[in-house]
C-alpha positions in Angstrom: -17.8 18.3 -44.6 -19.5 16.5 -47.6 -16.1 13.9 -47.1 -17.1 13.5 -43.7 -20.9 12.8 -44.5 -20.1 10.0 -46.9 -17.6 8.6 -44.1 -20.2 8.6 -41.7 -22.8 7.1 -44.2 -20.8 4.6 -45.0 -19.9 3.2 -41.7 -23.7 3.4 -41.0 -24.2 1.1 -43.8 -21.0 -1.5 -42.6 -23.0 -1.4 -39.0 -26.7 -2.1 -41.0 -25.3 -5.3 -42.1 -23.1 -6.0 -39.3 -23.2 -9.1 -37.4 -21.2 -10.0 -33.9 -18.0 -8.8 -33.6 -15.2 -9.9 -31.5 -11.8 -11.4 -32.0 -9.9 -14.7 -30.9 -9.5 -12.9 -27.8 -11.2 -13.2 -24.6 -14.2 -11.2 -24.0 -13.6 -8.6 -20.7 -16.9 -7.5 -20.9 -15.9 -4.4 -18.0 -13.4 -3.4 -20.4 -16.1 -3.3 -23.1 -18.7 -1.6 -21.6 -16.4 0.9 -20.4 -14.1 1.6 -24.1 -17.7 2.4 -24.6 -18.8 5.0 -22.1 -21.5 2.5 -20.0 -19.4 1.6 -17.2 -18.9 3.5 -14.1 -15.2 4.4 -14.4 -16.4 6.1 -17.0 -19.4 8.0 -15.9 -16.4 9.2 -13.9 -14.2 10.1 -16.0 -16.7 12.1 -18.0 -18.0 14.2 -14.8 -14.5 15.0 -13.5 -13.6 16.3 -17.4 -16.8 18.5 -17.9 -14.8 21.4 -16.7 -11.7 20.9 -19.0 -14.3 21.3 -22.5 -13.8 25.1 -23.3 -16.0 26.6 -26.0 -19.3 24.7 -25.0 -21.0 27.5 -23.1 -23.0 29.0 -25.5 -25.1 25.4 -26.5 -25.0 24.4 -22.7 -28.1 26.6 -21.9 -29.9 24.9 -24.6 -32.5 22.8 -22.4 -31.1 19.3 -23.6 -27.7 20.3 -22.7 -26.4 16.6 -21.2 -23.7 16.2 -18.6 -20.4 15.3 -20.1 -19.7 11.5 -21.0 -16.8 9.9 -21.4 -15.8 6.5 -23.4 -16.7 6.3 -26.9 -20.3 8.0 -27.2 -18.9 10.6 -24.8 -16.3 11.7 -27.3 -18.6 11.5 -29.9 -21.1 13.8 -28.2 -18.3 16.4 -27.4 -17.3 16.3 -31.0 -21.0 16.8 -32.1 -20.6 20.1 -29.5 -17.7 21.3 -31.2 -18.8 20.9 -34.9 -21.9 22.2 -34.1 -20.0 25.3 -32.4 -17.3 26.1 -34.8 -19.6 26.2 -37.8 -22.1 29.0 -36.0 -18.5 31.1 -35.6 -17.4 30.4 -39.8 -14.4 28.3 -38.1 -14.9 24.2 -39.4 -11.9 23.2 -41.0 -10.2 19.9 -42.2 -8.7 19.1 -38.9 -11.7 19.2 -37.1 -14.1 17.3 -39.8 -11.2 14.6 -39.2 -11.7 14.5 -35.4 -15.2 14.4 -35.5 -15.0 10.6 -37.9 -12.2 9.9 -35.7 -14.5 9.9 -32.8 -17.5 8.5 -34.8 -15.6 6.2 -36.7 -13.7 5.2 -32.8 -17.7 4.4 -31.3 -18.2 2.2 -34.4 -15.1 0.2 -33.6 -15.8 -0.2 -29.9 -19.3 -1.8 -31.0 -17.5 -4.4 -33.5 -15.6 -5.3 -30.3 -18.7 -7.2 -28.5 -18.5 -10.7 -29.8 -21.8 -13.0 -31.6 -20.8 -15.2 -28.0 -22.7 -12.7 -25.4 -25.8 -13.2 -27.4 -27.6 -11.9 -30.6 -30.1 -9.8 -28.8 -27.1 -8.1 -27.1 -25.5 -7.4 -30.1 -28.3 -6.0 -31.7 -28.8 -3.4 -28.8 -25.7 -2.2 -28.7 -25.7 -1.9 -32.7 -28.9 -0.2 -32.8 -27.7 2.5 -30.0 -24.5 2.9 -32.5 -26.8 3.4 -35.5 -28.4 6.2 -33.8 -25.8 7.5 -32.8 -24.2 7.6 -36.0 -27.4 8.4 -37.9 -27.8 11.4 -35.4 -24.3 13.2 -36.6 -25.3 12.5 -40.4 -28.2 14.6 -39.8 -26.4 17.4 -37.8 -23.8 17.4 -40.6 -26.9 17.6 -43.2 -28.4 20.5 -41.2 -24.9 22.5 -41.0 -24.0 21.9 -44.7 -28.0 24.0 -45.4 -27.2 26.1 -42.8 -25.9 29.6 -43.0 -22.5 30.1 -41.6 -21.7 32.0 -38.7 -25.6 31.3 -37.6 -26.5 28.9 -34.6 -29.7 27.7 -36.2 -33.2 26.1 -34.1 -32.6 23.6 -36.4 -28.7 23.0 -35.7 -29.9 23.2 -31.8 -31.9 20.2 -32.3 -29.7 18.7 -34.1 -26.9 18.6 -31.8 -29.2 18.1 -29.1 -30.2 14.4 -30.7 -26.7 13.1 -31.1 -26.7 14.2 -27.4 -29.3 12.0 -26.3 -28.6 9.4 -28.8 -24.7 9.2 -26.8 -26.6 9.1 -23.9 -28.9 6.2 -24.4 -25.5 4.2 -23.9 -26.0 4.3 -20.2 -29.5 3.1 -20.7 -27.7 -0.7 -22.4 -28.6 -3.9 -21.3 -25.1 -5.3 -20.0 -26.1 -9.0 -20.8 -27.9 -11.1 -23.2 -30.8 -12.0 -20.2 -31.2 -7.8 -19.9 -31.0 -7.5 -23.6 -33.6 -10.6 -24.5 -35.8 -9.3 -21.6 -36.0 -5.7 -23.4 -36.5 -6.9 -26.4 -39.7 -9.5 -25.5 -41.0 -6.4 -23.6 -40.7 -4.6 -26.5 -43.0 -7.2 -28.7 -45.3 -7.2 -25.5 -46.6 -3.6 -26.0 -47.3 -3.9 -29.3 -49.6 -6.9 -28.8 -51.0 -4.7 -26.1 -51.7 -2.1 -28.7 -53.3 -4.5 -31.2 -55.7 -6.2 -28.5 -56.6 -2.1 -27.7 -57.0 -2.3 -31.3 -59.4 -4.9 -32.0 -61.2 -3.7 -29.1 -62.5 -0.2 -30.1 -62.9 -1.8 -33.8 -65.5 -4.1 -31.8 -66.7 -1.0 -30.3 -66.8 0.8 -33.7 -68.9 -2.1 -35.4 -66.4 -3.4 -37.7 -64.0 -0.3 -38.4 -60.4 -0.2 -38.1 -59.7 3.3 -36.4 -57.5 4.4 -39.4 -60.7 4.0 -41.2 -62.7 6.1 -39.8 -62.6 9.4 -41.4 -63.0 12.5 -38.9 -65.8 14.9 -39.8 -63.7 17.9 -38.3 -60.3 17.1 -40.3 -62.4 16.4 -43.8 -65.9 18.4 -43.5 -68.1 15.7 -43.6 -68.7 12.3 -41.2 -66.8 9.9 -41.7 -67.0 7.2 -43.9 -68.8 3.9 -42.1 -70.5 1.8 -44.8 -69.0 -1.4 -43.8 -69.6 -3.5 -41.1 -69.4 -7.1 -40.0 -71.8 -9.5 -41.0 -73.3 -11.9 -37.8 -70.9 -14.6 -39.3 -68.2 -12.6 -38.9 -69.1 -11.5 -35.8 -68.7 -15.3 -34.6 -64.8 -14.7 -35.8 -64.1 -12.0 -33.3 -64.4 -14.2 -30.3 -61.6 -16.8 -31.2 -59.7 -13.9 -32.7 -59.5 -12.0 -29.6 -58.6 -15.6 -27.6 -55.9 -16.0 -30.3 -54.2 -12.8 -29.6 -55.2 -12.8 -25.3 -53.4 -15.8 -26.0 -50.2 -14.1 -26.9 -50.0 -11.5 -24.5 -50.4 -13.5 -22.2 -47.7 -16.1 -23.3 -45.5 -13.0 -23.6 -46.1 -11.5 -20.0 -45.7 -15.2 -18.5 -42.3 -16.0 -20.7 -41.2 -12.4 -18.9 -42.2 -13.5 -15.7 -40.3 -16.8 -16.4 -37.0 -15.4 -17.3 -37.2 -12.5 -14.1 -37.2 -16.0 -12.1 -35.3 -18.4 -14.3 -33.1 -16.9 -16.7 -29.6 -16.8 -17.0 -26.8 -15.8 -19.5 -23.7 -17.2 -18.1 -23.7 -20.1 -20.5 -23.1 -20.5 -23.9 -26.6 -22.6 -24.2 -28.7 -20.5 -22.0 -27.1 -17.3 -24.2 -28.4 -19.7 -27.0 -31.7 -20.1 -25.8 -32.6 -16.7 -24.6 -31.6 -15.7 -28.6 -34.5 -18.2 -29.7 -36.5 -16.8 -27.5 -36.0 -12.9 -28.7 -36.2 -14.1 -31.8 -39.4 -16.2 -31.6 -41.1 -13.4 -29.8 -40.5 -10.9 -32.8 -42.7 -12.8 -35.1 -45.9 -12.4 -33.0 -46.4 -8.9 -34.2 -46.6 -9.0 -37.5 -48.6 -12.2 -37.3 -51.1 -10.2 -35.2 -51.3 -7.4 -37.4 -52.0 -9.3 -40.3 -54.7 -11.0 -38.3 -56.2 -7.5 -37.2 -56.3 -6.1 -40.8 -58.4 -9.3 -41.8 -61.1 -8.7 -39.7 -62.0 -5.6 -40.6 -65.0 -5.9 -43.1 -65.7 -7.0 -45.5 -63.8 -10.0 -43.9 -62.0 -12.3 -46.1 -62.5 -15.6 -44.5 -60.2 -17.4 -46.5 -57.8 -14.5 -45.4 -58.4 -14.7 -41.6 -58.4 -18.3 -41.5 -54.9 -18.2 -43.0 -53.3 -15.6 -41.0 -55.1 -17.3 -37.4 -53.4 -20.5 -38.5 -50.1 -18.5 -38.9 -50.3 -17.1 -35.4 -51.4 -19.9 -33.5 -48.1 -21.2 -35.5 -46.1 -18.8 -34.4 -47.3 -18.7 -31.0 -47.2 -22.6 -30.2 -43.4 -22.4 -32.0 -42.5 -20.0 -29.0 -44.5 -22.4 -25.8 -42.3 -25.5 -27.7 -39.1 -23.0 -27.4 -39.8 -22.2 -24.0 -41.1 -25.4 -22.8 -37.2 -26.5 -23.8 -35.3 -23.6 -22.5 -33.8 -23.1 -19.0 -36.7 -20.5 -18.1 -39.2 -23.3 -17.9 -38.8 -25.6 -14.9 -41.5 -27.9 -14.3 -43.1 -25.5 -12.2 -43.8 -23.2 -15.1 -45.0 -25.8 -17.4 -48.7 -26.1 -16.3 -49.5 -22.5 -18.0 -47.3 -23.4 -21.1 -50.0 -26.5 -21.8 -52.5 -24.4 -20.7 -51.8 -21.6 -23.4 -51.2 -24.5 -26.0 -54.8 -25.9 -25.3 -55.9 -22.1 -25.4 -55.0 -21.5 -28.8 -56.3 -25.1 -30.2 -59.5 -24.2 -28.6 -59.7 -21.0 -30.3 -58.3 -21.7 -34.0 -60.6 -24.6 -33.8 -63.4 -22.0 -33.3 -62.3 -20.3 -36.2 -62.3 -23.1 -38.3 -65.4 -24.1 -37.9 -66.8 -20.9 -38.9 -64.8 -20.8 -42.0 -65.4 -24.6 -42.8 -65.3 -25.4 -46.6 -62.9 -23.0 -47.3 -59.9 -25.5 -47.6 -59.1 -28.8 -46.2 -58.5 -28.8 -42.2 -55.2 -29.9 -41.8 -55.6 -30.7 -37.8 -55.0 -28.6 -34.6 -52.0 -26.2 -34.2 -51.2 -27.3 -31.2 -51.9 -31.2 -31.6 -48.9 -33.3 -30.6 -47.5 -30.0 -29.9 -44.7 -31.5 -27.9 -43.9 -33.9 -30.0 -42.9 -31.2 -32.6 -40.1 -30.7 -34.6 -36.6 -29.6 -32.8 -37.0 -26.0 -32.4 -34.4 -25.9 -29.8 -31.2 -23.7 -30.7 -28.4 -24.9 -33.1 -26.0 -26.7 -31.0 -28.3 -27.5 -27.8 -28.4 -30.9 -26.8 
């Protein structure tokens, strides 16, 4: 079992630093998605063989029991089932240790098979699912190895039951780099909702991040609010808040773009959508940063710096976007129109924090005249 372990950990560290797979061959992405267990045929395949799995009764009245998959993840889940049975019976052996990183190791292959060409954000869906998956066994394995033998532990349960849904999750994939970008962008949208919720109820508070504030019930005694912003640094919240409604709403109209617009049937739109993903997945820790500066005392120096990184994060996306296939002319009016939003409210900001350093102009001023920002190879 320990053999197995370092198997598994180790083709979890090939996948960590994997990039797209893929051969000289031509992509059949049916073929792929089912070797994989996403595809109908086999979603089929996996119903009509529930009945032929002996030995699985006892963990299918567990509540997270799944129905049986087939393709990759779906022999990976079965094996999970039968390692996690034969060591509460005393019975794990050589031959089965060797199935089980068959069937792992099988799932790990199958991912390597999607090529870099379907798209980066693809890629790194489908790799993320595999990690869990992988990462899911490596615990079981860790759990049975501390666990009594000839016991069926709460512990192993769970256990079993989260390679389960991790083998699952593969019939939750986005089949295509637009479905896979789209996730992704979502993804980066709800955690600038969360910030904005953020900043909000610190405005409510009077300055104080909620971590901050210490809870008289947990600790005994009230909690901690001796800070509190200044009326100068009130005038930053404004422009901060615009900055990061700004954003969001960049974010929810790029989504709204690529529902309408977007495609992933061509090399450059694949491309494009990829500059996009990746574009998006600097906003949040740009907004955090900004967040954390405002709570008091503020650094002004600080919060002017990290505003001017946003707004150039966020005007590096409009320029992306402005280029890309999502963004006919009719969805260009609210791309200027966020452009001029965040000149208007870093301008704000520096004028509340003039003298600190030299203004170095605008974010957005000749913002599209900028620098080529458009994907490597796109005309």
């Amino acid at each position: 079992m320990e053999a197995l372990r370092e198997a598994l950990r180790e083709a979890l560290a090939g996948l960590r630093g994997a990039g797209g797979g893929g051969g000289g061959e031509a992509f059949d992405r049916g073929r792929f998605w089912e070797a994989l267990g996403a595809g109908a045929a086999a979603a089929a395949a996996g119903r009509a063989g529930q009945a032929s799995v002996s030995g699985r009764a006892s963990l299918t009245r567990h509540p997270r029991f799944p129905p049986l998959a087939a393709g990759a993840f779906g022999a990976a889940s079965r094996e999970a089932t039968r390692l996690s049975l034969a060591a509460a019976r005393a019975q794990t052996c050589e031959t089965l240790s060797e199935e089980v990183r068959s069937a792992i190791i099988g799932a790990v292959l199958v991912c390597y098979q999607l090529p870099e060409s379907q798209g980066k954000a693809l890629n790194n869906a489908v790799r993320c699912a595999t990690i869990q998956m992988v990462e899911g066994m490596v615990q079981l394995i860790e759990v049975i190895l501390r666990t009594p033998q000839a016991s069926l532990s709460q512990e192993q349960l769970i256990s079993t039951g989260g390679v389960w849904e991790a083998c699952d999750r593969v019939s939750c994939l986005p089949h295509d780099n637009l479905a896979a970008a789209t996730l992704a962008i979502s993804s980066c949208l709800e955690l600038i909702k969360d910030a904005l919720e953020e900043m909000e109820q610190m405005q409510t508070e009077g300055g104080a991040s909620p971590g901050d504030l210490l809870e008289e019930e947990d600790l005994g005694f009230p909690g901690y609010r001796g800070f509190s912003w200044t009326d100068d640094e009130r005038q930053l919240l404004g422009p901060c808040r615009g900055l990061v409604k700004a954003t969001k709403a960049g974010l929810r109209k790029l989504l709204a773009a690529m529902r309408t617009h977007g495609g992933a049937d061509t090399a450059e739109q694949v491309a494009q959508l990829d500059a996009l993903a990746e574009a998006a997945a600097e906003l949040s820790p740009s907004v955090d940063e900004l967040v954390l500066s405002l709570c008091p005392p503020v650094n002004q120096l600080a919060l002017r710096l990290n505003a001017g990184k946003l707004a150039s994060v966020l005007m590096k996306m409009l320029e992306i976007t402005r280029t890309s296939h999502v963004c006919p002319p009719s969805e260009e009016s609210w791309v200027r129109f966020l452009a001029e939003a965040v000149d208007h409210n870093l301008g704000k900001i520096k004028d509340a924090t003039r003298g600190l350093l030299g203004d170095p102009g605008s974010a957005g001023e000749g913002w599209c005249c900028t620098g080529d920002t458009r994907p490597e190879g796109q005309p």
